[in-house]
DSSP file (Angstrom, degrees, kcal/mol; ACC not computed):
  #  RESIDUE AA STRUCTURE BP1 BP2  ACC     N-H-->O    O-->H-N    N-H-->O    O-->H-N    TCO  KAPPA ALPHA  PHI   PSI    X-CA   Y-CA   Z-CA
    1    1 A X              0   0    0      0, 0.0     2,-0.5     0, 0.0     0, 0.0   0.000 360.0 360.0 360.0 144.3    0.0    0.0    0.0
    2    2 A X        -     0   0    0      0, 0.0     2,-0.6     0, 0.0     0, 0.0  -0.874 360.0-135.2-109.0 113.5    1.1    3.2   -1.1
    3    3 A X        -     0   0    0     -2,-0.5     3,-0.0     2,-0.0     2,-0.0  -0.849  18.6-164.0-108.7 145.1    0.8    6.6    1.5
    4    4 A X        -     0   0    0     -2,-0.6     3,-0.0     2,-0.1    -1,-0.0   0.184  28.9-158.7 -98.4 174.3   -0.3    9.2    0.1
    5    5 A X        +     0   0    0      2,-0.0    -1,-0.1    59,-0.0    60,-0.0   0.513  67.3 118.8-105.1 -59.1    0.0   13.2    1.5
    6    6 A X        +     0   0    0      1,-0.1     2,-0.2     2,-0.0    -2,-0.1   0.269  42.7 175.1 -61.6 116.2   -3.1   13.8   -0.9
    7    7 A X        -     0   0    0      1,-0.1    -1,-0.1     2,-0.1    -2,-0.0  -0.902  47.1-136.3-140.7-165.2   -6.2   14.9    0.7
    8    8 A X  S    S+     0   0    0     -2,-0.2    -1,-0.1     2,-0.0     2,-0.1   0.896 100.6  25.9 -96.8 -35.2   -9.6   16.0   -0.3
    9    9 A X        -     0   0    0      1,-0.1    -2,-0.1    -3,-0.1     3,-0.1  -0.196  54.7-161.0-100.5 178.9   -9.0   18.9    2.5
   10   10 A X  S    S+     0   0    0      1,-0.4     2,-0.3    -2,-0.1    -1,-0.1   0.489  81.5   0.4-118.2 -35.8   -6.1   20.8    4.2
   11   11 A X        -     0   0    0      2,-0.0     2,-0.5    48,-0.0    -1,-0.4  -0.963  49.7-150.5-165.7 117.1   -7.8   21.9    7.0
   12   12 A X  E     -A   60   0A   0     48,-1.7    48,-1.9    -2,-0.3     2,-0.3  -0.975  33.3-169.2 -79.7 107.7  -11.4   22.0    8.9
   13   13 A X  E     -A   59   0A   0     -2,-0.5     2,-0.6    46,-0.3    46,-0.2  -0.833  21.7-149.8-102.4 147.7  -11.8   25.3   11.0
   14   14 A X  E     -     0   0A   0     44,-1.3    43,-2.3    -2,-0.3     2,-0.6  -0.868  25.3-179.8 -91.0  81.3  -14.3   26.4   13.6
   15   15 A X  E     +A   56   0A   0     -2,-0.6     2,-0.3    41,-0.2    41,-0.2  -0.812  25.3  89.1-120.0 141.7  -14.8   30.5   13.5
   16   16 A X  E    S-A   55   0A   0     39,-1.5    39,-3.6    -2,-0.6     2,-0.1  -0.738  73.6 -13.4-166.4-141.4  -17.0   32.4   15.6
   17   17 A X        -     0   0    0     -2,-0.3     2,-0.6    37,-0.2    37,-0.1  -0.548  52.8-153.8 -85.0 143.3  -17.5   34.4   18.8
   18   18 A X     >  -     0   0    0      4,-0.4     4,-1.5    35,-0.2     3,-0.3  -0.927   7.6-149.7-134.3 114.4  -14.6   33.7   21.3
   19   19 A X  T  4 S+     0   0    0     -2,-0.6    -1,-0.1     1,-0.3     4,-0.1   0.711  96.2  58.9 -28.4 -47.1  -15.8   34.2   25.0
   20   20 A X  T  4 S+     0   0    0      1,-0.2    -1,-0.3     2,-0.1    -2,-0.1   0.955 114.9  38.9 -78.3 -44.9  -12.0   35.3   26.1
   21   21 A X  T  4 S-     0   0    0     -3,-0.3    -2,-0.3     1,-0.1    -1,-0.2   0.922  93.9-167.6 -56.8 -57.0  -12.3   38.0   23.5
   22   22 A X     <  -     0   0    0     -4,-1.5     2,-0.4     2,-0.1    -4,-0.4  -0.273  51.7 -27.2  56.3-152.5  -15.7   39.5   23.6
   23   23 A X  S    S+     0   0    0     -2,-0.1     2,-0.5    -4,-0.1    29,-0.1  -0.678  71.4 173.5-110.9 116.8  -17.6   41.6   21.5
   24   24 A X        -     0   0    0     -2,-0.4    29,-2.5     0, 0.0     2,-0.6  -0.986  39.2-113.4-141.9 128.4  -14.4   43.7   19.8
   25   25 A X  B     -B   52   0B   0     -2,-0.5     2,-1.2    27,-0.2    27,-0.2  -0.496  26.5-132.5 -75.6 100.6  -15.6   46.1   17.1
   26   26 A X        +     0   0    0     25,-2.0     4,-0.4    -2,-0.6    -1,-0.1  -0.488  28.0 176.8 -91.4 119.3  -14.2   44.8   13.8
   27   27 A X  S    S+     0   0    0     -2,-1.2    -1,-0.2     2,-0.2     4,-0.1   0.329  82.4  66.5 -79.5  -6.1  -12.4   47.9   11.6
   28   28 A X  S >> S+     0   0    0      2,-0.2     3,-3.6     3,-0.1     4,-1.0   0.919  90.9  59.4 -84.6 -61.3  -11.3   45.7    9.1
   29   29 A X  H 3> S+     0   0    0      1,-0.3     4,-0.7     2,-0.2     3,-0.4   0.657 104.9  64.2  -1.8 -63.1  -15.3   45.1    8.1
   30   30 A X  H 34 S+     0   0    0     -4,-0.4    -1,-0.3     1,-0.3    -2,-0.2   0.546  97.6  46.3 -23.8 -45.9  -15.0   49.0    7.6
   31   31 A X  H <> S+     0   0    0     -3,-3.6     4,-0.8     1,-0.2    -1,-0.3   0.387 113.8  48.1 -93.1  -4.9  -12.7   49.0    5.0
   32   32 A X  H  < S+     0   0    0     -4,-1.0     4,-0.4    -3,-0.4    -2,-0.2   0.860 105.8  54.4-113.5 -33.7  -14.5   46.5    3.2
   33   33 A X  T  < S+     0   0    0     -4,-0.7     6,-0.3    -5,-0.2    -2,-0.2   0.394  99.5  62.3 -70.1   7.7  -17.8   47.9    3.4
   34   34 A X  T  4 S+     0   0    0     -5,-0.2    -2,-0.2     4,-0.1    -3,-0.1   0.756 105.0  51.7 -84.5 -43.5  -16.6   51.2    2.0
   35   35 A X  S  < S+     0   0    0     -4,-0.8    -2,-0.2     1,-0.1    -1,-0.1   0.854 120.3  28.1 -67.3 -20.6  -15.7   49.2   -1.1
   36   36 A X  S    S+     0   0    0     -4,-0.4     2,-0.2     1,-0.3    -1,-0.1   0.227 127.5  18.0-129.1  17.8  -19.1   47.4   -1.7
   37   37 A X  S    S-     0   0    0     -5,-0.1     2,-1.2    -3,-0.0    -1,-0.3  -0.863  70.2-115.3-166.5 154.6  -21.5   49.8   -0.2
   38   38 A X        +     0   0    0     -2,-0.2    -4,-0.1    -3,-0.1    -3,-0.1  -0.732  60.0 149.0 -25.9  72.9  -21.9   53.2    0.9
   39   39 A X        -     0   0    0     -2,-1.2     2,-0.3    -6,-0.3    -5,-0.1   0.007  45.1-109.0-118.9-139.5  -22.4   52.5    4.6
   40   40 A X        -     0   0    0     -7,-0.1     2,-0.2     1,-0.0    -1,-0.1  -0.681  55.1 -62.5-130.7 175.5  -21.5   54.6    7.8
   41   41 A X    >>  -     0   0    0     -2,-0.3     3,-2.4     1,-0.1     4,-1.3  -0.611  50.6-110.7 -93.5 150.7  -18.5   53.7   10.5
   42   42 A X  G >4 S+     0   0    0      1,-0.3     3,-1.4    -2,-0.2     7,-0.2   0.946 116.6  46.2 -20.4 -78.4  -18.8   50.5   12.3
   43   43 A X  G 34 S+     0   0    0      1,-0.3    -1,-0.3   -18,-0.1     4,-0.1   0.402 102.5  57.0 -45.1 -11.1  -19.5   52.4   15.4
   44   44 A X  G <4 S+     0   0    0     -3,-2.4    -1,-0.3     2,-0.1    -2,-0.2   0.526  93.3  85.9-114.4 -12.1  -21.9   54.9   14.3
   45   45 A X  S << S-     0   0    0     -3,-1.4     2,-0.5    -4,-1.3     5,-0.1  -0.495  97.9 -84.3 -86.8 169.8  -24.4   51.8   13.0
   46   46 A X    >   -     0   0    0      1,-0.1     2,-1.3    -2,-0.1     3,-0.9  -0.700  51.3-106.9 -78.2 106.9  -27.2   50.0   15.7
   47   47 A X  T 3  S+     0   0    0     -2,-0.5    -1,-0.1     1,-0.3    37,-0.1   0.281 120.4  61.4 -24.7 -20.2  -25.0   47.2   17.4
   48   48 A X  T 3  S+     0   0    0     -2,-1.3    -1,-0.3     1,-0.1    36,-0.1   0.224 106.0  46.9 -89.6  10.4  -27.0   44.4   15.3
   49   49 A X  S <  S+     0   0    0     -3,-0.9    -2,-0.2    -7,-0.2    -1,-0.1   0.327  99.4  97.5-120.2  -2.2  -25.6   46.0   11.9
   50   50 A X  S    S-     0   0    0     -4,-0.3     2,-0.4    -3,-0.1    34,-0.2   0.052  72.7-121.6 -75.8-169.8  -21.9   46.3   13.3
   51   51 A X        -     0   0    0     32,-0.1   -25,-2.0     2,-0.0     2,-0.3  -0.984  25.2-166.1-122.8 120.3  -19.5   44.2   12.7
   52   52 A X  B     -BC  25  82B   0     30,-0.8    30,-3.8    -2,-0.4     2,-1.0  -0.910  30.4 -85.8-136.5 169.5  -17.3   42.1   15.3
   53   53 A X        -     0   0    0    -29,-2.5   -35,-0.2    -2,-0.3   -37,-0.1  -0.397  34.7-161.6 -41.7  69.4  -14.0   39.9   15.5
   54   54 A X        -     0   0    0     -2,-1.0     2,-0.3    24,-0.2   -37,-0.2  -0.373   9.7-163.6 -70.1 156.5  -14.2   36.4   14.6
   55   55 A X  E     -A   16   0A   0    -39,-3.6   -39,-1.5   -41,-0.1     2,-0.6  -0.956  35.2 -99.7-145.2 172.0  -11.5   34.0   15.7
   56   56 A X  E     -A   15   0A   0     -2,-0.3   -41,-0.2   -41,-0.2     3,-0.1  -0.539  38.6-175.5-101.2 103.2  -10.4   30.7   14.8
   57   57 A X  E    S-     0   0A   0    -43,-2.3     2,-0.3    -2,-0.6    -1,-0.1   0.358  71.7 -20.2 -88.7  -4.0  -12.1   28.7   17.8
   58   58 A X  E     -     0   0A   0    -44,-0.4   -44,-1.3     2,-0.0     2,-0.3  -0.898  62.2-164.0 160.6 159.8  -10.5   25.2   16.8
   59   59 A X  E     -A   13   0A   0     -2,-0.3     2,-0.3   -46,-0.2   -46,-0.3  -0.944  32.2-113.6-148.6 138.6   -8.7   23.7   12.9
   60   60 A X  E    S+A   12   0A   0    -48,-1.9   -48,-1.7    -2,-0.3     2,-0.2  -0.871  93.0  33.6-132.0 143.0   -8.3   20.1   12.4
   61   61 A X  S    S-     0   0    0     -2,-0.3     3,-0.1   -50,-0.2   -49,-0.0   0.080  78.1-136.9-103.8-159.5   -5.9   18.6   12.2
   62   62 A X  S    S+     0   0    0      1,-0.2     2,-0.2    -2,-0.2     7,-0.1   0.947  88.5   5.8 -70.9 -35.7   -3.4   20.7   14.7
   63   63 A X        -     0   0    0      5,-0.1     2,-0.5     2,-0.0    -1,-0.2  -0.952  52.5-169.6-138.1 118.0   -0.6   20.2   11.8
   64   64 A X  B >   -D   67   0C   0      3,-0.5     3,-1.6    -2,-0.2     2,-0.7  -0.988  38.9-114.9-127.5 128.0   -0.1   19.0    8.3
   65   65 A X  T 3  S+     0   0    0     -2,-0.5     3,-0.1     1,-0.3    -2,-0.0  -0.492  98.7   5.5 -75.2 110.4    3.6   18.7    7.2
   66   66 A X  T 3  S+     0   0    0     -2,-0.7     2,-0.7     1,-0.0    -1,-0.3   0.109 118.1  81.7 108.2  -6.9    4.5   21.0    4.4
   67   67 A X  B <   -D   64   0C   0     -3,-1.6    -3,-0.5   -57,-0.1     2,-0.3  -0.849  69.4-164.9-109.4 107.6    0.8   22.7    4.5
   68   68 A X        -     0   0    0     -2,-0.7    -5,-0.1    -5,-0.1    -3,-0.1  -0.654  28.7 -92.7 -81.6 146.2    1.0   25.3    7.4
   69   69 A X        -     0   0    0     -2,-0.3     2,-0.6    -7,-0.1     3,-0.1  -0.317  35.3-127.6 -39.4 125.6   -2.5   26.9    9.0
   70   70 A X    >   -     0   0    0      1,-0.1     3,-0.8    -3,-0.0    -1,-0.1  -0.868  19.1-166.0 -80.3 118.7   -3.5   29.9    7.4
   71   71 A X  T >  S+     0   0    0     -2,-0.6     3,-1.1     1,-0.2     4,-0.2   0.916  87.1  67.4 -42.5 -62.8   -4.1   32.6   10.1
   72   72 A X  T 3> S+     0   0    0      1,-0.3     4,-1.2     2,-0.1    -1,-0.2   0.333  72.7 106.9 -63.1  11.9   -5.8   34.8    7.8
   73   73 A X  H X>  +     0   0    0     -3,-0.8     4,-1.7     1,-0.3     3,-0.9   0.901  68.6  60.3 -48.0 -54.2   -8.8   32.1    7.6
   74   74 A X  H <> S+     0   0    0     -3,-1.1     4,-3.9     1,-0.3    -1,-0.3   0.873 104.9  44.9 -75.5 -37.1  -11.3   33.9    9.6
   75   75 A X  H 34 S+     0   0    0      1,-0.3    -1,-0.3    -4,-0.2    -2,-0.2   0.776 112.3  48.7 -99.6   3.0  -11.5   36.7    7.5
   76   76 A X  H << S+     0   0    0     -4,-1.2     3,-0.5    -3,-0.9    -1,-0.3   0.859 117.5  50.3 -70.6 -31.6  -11.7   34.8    3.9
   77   77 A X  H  < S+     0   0    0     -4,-1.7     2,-0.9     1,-0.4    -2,-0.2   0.935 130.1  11.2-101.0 -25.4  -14.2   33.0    5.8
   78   78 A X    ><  +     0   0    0     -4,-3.9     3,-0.7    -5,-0.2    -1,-0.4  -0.833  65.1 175.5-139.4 103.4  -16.4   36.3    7.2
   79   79 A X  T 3  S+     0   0    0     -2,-0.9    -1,-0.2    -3,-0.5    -2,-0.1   0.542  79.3  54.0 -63.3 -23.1  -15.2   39.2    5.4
   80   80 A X  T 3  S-     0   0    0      1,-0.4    -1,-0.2   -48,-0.1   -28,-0.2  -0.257 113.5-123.4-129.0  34.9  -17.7   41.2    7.0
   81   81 A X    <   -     0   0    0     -3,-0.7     2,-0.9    -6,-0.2    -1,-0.4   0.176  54.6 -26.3  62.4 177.8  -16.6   40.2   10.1
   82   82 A X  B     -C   52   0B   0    -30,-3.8   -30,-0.8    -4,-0.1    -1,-0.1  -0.751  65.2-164.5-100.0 105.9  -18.9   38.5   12.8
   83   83 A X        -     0   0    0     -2,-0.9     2,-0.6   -32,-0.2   -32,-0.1  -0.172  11.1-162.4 -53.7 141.5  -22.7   39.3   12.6
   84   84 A X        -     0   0    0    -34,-0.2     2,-0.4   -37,-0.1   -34,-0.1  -0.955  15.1-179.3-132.0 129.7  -26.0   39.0   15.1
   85   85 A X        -     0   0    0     -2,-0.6     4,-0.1     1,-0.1   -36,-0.0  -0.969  36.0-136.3-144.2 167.8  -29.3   39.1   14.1
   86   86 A X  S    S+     0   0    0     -2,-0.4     2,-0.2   -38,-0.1    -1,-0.1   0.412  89.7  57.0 -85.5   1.8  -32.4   38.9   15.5
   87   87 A X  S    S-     0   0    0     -3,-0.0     2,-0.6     0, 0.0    -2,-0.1  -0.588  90.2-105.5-104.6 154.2  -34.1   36.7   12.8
   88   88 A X        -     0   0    0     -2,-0.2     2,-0.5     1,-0.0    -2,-0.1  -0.763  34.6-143.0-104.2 156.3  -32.6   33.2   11.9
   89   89 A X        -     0   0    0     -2,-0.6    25,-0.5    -4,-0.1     3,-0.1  -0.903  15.2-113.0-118.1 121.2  -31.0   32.8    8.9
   90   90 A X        -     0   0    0     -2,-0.5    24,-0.1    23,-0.1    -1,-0.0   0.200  52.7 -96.5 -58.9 138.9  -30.8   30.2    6.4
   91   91 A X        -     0   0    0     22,-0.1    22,-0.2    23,-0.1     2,-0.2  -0.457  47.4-143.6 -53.1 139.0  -26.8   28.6    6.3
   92   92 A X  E     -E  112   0D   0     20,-4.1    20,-1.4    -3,-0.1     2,-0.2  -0.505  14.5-159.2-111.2 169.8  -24.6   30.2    3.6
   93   93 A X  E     +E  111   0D   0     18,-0.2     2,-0.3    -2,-0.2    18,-0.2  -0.988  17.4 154.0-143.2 127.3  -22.3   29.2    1.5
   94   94 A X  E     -E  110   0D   0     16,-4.0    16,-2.9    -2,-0.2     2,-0.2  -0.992  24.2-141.7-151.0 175.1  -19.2   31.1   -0.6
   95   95 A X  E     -E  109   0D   0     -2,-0.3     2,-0.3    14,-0.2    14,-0.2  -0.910  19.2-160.4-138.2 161.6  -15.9   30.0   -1.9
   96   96 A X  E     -E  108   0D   0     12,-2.7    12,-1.0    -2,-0.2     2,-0.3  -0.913  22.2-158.8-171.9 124.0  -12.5   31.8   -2.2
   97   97 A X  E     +E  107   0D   0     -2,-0.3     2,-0.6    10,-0.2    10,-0.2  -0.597  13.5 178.9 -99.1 138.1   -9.4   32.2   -3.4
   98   98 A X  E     -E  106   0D   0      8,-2.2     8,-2.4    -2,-0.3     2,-1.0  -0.888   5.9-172.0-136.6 119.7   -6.5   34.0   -1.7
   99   99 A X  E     -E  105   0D   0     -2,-0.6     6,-0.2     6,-0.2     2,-0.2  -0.783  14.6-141.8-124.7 127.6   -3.1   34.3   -3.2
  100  100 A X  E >>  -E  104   0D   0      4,-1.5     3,-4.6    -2,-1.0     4,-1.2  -0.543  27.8 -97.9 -94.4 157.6   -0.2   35.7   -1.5
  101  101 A X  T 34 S+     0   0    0      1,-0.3    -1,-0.1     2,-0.2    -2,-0.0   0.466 123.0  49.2 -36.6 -35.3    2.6   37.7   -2.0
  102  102 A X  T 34 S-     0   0    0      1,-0.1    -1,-0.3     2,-0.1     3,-0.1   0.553 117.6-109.3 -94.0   7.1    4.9   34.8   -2.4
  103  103 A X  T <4 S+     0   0    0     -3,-4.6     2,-0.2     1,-0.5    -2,-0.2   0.385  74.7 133.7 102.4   3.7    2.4   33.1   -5.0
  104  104 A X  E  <  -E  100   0D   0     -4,-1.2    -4,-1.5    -5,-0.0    -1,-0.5  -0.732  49.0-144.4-100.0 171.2    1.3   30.2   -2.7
  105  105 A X  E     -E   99   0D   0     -6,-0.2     2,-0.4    -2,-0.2    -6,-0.2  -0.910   9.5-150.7-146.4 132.8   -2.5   30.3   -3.2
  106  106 A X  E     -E   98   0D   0     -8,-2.4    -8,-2.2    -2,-0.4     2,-0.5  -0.910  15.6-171.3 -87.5 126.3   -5.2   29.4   -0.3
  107  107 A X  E     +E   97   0D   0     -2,-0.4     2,-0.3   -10,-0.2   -10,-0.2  -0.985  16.2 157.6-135.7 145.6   -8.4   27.9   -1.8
  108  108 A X  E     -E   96   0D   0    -12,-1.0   -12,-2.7    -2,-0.5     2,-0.3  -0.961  32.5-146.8-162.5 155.9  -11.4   27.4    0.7
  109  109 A X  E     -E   95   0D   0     -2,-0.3     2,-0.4   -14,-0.2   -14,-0.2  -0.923  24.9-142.7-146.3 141.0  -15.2   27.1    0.7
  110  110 A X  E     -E   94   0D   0    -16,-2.9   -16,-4.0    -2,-0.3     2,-0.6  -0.954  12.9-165.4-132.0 116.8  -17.1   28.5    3.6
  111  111 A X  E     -E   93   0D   0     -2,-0.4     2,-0.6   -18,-0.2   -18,-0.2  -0.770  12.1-165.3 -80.6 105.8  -20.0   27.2    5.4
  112  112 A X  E     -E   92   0D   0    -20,-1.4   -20,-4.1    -2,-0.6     2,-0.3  -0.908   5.6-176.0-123.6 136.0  -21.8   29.7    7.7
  113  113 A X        -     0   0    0     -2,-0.6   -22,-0.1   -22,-0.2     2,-0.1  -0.903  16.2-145.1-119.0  95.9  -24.2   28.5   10.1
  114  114 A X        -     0   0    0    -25,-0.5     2,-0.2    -2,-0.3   -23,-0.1  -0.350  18.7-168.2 -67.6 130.0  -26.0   30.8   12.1
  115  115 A X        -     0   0    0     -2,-0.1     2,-0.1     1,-0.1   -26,-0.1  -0.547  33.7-106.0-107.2 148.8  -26.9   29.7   16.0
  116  116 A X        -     0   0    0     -2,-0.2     2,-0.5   -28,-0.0    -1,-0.1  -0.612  45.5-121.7 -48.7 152.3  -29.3   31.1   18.7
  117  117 A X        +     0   0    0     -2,-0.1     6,-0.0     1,-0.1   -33,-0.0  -0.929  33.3 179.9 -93.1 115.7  -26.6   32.9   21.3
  118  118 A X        +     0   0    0     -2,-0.5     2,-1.5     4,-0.0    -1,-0.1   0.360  44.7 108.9 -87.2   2.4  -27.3   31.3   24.4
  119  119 A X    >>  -     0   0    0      1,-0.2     4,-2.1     2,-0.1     3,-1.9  -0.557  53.3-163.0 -73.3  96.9  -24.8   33.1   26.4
  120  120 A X  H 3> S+     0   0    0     -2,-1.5     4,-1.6     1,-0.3    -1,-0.2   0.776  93.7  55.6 -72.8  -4.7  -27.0   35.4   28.6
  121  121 A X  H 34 S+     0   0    0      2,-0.2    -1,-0.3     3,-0.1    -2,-0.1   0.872 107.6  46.6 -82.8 -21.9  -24.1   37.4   29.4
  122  122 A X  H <> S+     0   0    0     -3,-1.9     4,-2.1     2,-0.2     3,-0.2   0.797 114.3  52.8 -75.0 -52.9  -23.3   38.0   25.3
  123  123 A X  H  X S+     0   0    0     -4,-2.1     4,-1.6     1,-0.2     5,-0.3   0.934 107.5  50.9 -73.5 -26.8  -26.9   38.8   25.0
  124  124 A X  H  X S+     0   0    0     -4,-1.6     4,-0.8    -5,-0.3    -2,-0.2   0.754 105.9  49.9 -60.7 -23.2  -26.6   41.2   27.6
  125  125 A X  H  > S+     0   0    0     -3,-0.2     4,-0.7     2,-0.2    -1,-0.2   0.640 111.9  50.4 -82.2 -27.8  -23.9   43.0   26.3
  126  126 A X  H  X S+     0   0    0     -4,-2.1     4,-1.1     2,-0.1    -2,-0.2   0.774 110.7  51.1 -76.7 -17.6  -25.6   43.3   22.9
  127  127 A X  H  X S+     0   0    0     -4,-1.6     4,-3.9    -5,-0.2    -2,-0.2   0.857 111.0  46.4 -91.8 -30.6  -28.6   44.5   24.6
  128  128 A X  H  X S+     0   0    0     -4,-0.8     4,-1.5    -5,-0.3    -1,-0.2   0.660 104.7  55.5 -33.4 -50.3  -26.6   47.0   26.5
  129  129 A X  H  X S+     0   0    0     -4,-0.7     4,-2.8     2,-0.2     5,-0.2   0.650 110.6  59.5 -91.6 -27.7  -24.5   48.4   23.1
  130  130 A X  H  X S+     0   0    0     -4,-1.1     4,-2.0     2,-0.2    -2,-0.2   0.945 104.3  44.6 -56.7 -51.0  -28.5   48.9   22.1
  131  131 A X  H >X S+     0   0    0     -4,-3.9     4,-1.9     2,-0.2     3,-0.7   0.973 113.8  49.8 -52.4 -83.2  -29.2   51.1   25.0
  132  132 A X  H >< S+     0   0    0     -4,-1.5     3,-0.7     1,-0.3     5,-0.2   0.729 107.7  48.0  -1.0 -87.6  -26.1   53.0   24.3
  133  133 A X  H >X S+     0   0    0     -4,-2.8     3,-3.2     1,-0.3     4,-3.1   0.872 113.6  57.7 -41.5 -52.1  -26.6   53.7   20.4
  134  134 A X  H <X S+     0   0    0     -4,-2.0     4,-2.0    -3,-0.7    -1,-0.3   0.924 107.2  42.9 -38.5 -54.5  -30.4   54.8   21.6
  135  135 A X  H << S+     0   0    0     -4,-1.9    -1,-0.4    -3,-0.7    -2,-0.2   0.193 112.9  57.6 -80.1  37.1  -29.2   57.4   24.1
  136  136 A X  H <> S+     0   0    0     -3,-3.2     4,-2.6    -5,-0.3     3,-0.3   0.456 107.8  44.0-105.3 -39.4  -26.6   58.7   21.4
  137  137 A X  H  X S+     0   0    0     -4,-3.1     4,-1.0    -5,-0.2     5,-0.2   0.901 109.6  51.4 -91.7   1.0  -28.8   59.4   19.0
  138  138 A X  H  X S+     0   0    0     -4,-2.0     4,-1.6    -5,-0.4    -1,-0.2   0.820 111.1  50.6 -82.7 -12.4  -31.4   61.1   20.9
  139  139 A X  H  > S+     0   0    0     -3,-0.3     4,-0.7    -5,-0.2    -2,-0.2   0.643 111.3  47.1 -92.9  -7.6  -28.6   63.3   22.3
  140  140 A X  H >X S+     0   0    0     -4,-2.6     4,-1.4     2,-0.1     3,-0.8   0.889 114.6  50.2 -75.1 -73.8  -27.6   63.9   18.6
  141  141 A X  H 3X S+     0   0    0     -4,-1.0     4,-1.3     1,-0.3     3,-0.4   0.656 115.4  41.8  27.7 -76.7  -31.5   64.5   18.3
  142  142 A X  H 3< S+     0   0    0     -4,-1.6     4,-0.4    -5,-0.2     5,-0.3   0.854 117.3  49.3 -63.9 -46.2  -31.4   67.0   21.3
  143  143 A X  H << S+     0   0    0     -3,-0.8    -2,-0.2    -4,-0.7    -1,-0.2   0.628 108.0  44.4 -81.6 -15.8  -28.4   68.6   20.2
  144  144 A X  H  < S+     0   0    0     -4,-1.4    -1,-0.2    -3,-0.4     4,-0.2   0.765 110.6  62.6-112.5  -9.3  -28.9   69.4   16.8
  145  145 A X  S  < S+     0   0    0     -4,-1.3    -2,-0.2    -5,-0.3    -1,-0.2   0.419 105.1  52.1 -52.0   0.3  -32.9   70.8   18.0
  146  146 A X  S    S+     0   0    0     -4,-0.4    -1,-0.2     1,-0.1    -3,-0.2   0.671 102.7  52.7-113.1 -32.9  -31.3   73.2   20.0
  147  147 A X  S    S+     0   0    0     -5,-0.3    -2,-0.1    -4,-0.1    -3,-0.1   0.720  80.3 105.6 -71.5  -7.6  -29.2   74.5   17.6
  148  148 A X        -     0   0    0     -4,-0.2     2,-0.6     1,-0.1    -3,-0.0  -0.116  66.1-138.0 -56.1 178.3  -31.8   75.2   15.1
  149  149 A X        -     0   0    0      2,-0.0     2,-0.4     0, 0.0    -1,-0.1  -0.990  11.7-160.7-145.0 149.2  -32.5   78.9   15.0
  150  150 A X        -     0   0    0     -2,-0.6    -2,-0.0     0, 0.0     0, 0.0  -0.951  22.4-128.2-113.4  87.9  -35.9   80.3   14.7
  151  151 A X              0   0    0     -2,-0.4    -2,-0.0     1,-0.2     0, 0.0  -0.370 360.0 360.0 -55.5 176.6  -36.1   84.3   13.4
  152  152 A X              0   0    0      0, 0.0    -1,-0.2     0, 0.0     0, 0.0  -0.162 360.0 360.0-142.4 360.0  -38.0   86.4   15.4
């Protein structure tokens, strides 16, 4: 029997919300919706249209000799960084090519499967960033009625 290297895969990865992190506003998302939409700054949209950090939560296998883990995984695999909404949402699919500077070529298919968050402390922190955005724009609201001027 002859072994082989040859596999169908390189790599399995896990990415999502990572607990040690928390909810960290992702700025690369920014740059990336400025190219395929007209949008506003991360920060300035209602915490369930922002954008946050995924990270690579698990790969297998740990190693493959002569294929090293790409790092840059998470963001071929959510480009627009890590989303919550308040509806469910059917599993996606895309596929994706990455080639780097030295010509060696990543190729990868991404399956996203959207979860309920059962973490009450994660939904509490979203519910939280909700409050927040509310009172900012009703003190943009307040702030820019007062300025109006009224002639006499």
């Amino acid at each position: 029997m002859v072994e082989t290297d040859l596999t169908l895969i390189d790599y399995f990865s896990v990415i999502g919300f990572d607990e040690s992190v928390g909810l960290k506003p992702d700025h690369s998302a920014d740059v990336i919706s400025d190219y395929v939409e007209a949008s506003t700054s991360n920060q300035n949209q209602p915490p369930l249209e922002r954008s946050y950090v995924a990270r690579i939560l698990a790969h297998f296998p740990e190693t493959r000799p002569g294929f090293p883990f790409a790092q840059e995984i998470s963001s071929l695999c959510m480009p627009k960084g890590l989303r919550f909404y308040t509806e469910k949402i059917e599993p996606k699919f895309h596929s994706f090519v990455n080639i780097r500077e030295d010509g060696t070529r990543i190729n990868g298919c991404c399956l996203t499967l959207y979860e309920e968050v059962q973490d009450e402390q994660l939904r509490q922190e979203i519910v939280n960033l909700q409050m927040e955005h509310v009172k900012d724009l009703a003190m943009v609201e307040k702030s820019t009625q007062e300025r109006v001027h009224h002639p006499p």
